[in-house]
N, C-alpha and C positions, 0 to 999 in steps of 0.2 A: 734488606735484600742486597743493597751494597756491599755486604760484609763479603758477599759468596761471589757476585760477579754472573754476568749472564752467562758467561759460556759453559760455567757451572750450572747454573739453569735449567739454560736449554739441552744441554747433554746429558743429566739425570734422570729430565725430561722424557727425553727421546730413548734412555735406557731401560725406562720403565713401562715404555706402551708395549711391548713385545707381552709380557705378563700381562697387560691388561688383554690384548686381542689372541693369546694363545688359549687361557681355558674355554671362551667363548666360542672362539673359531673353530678350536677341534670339535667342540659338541656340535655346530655348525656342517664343518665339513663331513666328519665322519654320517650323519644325517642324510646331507645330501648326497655321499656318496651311495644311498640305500641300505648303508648295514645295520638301520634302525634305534630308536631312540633309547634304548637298554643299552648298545654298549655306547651309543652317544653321553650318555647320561656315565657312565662305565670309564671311558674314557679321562672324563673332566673330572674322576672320582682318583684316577689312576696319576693325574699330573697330582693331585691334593698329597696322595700318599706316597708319589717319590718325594714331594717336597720334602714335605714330613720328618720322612727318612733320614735326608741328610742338611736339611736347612740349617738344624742347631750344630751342625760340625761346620757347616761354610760358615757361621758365623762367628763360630770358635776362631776358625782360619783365618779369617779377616782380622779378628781381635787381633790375633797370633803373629801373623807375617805380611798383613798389610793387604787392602783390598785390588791391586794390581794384579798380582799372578792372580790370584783366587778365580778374577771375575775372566782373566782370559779365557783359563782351562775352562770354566764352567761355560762360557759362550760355544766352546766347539764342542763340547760333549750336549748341550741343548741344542745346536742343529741339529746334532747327530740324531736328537730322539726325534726331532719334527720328518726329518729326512727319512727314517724309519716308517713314520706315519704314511708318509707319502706313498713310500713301495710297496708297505701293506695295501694299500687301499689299491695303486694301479696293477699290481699284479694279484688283486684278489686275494690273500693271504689270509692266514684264521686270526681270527678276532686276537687271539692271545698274543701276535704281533702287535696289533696294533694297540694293547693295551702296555706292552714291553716298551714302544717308544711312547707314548705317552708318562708312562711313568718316570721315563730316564730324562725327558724335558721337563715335567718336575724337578727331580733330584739334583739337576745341574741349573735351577733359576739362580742366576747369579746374587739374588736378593739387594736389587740395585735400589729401593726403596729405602729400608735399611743401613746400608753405604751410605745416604745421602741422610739420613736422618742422623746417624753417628758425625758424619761431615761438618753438617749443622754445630753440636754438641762440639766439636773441636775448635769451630772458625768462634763459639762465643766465648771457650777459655779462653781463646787468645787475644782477647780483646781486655779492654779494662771491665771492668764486673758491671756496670750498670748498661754499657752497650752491647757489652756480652750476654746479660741475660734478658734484655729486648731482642737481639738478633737471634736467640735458641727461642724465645717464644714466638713470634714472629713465623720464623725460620719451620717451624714444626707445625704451624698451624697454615703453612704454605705446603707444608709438605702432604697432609694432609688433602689438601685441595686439589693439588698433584695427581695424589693417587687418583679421587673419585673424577676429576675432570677427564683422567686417561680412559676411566671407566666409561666415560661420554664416549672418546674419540674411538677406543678400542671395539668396542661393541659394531658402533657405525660400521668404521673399516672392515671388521672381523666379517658383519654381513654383505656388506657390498662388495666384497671381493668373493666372498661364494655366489653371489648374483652375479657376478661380470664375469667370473673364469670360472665358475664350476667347482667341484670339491677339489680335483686333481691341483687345479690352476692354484688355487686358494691356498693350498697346504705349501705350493712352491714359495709363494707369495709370503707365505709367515718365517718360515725359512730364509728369506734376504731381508726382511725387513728385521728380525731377529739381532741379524750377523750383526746389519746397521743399527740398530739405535743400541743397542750393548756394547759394540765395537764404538762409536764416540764417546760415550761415556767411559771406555778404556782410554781412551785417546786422551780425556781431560786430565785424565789420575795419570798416567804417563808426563803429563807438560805439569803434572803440580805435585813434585814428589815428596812436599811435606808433607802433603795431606794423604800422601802412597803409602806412609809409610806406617808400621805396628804404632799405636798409643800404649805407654806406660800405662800399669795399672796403678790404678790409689785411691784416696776413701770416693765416699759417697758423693754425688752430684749436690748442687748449689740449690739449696729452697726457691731462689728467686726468680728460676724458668716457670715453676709449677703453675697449675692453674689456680685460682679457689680453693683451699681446702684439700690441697697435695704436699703440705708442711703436716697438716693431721694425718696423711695417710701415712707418713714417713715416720710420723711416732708411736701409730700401730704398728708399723714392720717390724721395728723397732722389739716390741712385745712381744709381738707375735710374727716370728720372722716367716716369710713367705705370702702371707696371709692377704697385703693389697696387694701382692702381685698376681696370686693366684685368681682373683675376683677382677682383678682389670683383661688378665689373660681371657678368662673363662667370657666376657665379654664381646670379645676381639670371636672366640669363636662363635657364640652365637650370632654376632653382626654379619660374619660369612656364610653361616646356614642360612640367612636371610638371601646374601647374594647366590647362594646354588640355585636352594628356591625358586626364588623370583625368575633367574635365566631361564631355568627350565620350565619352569609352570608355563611361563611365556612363549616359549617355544614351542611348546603342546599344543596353546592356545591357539597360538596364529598357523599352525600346521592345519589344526583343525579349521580353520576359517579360508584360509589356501592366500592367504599374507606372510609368509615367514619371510618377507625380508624386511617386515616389521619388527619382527623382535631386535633387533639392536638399537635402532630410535626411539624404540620406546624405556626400553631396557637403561640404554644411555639417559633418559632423563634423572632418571635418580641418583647418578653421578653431578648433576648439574648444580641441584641443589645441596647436595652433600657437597661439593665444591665451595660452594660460598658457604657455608656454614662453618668449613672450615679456615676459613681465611680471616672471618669474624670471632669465629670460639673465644680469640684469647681476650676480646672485651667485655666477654657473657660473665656478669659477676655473680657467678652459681657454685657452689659446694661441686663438689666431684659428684658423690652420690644424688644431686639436684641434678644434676647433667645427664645423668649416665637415667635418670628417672623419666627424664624429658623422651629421652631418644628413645629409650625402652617403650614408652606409649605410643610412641609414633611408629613403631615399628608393628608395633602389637595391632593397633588401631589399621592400621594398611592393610596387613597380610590378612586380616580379618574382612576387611572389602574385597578384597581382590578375589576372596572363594565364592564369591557369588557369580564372576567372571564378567566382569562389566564390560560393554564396548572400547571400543580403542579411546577415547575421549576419556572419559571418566577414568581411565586404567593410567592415563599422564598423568592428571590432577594426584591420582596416589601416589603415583613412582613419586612428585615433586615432594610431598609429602615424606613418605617415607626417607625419602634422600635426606631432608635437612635430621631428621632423628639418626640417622645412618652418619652424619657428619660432626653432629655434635657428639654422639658417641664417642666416633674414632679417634677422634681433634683428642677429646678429654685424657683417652688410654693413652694414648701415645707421648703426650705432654707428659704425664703422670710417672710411666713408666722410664720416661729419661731421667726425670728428676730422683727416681730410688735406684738407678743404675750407677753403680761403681764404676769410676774411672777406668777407664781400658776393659771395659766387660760392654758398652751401648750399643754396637753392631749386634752382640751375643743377644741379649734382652732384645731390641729391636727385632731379630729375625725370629726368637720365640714370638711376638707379638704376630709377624708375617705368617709365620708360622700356621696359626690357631686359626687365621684369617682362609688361609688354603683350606685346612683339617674341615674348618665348617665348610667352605661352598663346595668339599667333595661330598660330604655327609649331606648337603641338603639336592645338592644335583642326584647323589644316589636316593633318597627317598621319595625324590617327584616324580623321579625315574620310573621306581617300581611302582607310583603308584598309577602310573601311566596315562589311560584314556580319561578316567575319572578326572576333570577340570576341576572339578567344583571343590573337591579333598586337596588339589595340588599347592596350594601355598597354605595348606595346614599346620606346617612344620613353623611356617612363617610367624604365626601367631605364636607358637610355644618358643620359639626366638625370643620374642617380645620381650614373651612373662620373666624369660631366664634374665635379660636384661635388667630388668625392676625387680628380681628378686637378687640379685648381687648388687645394684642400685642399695636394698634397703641390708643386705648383709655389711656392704663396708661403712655403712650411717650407724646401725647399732655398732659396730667395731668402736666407732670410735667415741663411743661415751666410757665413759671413765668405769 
């Protein structure tokens, strides 16, 4: 963690909670403003699919000419869709507004996740190779924890601020805290413009970040080019239908019981444990496909509790659960996936990985959506998450026999 420095840190940090408290918040707000859990559901489906859209180009850009301009332009143009949101809703507007800014605060996520995973990847070339690839592993499996701990904070925030100001209040509310925590992490890449600026492309990443059995996956690619990447990808999305899922099932849940300002603590539990999980990954001495087996059951095994719609007690004990399978998963792809990324190509791969990550939790907010009142069907999806996990768990284990 030395290599990177806190204010590197804490400004990646703080540039990543806006993502964590925007797709939640808008399913949140739009809700409480009464336009209903369809286009609620609608909505968080709409930020998935601007990402989508153009994530794989921002990430190209950032490869390309350096993650400074990128992340600014992309800051004012994601106010601009929240700020949309906002006008929709106070001047009543038709839904097809408020699905226009939602989807343009997708399109323009600065993918400051990503940035700071690539970041990683740069500060450990530049060290001598044995401290370098302790600090990329390290480094990645901190990022990791990053992410799901924001998912803690985001959530919390995302509810308490439609409890204390309301929908109107709340959407202003994401809107400055947006500007801020993406605007410091502009400000970091500004005071450090080695790290501002385009990376050279060149061969392949170093074996010695991977995890377990991410030297095997590099000699299937090898063979079969595309092939672990496509299976760590496809992962990454099913770990996100988990998170649609689970928001919304929850949200259902506790609307129905007239607690909704439960769902983000509770919600946030499963970032807590997938937090640590990720912070320990890189000592777990597990095969890839052993990992990616683990989290898949854990996932499976939850979402399968949770359709019986247990009490708020019982419904933590899973989130924590699920959360550590949700951590080891991620921790494994991501690690994995730097190590088969080509020099000057890691923002690109990493924001596909971001990517697949949105694509699911639009596609699993859109399925719990429609399946609406029904609780007991709502984290159905959750379970078939699961099985897709452990069936690409056991696709890249036979991959790699000879």
């Amino acid at each position: 963690m030395d290599a990177a420095g806190p204010a590197f840190l804490a400004s990646a940090y703080a540039g990543r909670l806006p993502a964590a408290m925007n797709q939640l918040g808008l399913l949140l707000v739009v809700s409480a403003a009464g336009r209903g859990l369809a286009l609620a559901g609608s909505s968080v489906a709409a930020v998935g699919l601007g990402t989508a859209a153009l994530a794989a180009v921002i990430g190209r850009l950032v490869d390309r000419h350096g993650p400074l301009s990128v992340l600014a332009v992309a800051v004012l143009a994601q106010t601009a869709g929240l700020g949309t949101v906002l006008l929709a809703l106070a001047r009543d507007l038709p839904d097809a507004v408020v699905l226009a800014g939602a989807a343009l605060t997708g399109a323009a996520n600065p993918q400051v996740p990503s940035v700071a995973r690539a970041t990683w990847s740069r500060i450990g070339r530049s060290s001598d190779p044995a401290r370098g690839a302790r600090a990329v592993r390290l480094g990645l499996g901190y990022e990791t924890a990053a992410d799901e701990t924001s998912f803690v904070i985001g959530p919390v925030a995302a509810g308490g601020l439609v409890s204390l100001l309301g929908a109107e209040g709340a959407a202003l509310a994401l809107i400055v805290l947006t500007a801020v925590g993406e605007g410091l992490f502009a400000l970091w890449l500004l005071g450090n413009p080695a790290l501002a600026r385009p990376e050279h492309r060149g061969g392949a990443r170093t074996a010695e970040t991977a995890p377990a059995g991410a030297t095997a996956l590099r000699a299937v690619s090898s063979a079969r080019p595309g092939a672990p990447v496509a299976a760590l990808l496809t992962t990454i999305l099913a770990i996100g239908l988990v998170f649609g899922v689970t928001q919304t099932a929850l949200t259902a849940v506790n609307a129905s019981r007239g607690t909704p300002g439960l769902t983000g603590p509770v919600y946030g539990c499963m970032g807590l444990t997938s937090g640590i999980l990720g912070l320990v990954s890189a000592g777990i001495r597990l095969s890839v496909p052993g990992r990616l087996a683990l989290g898949g059951a854990a996932v499976a095994l939850g979402s399968l509790v949770l359709m019986s719609v247990p009490g708020t007690g019982p419904t933590v004990v899973v989130m924590l659960v699920m959360g550590a399978g949700v951590g080891l998963t991620l921790a494994t792809c991501y690690t994995a996936l730097e190590v088969l990324a080509p020099t000057g190509r890691v923002t690109a791969l990493m924001t596909l990985g971001a990517t697949a990550n949105v694509l699911g939790v639009s596609a699993g907010s859109v399925l719990t959506g429609l399946i609406g009142t029904d609780l007991h069907r709502g984290n159905a999806p959750g379970v078939v998450a699961g099985a897709a996990v452990l069936v690409a768990s056991l696709a890249l284990r036979r991959a790699r026999r000879p």
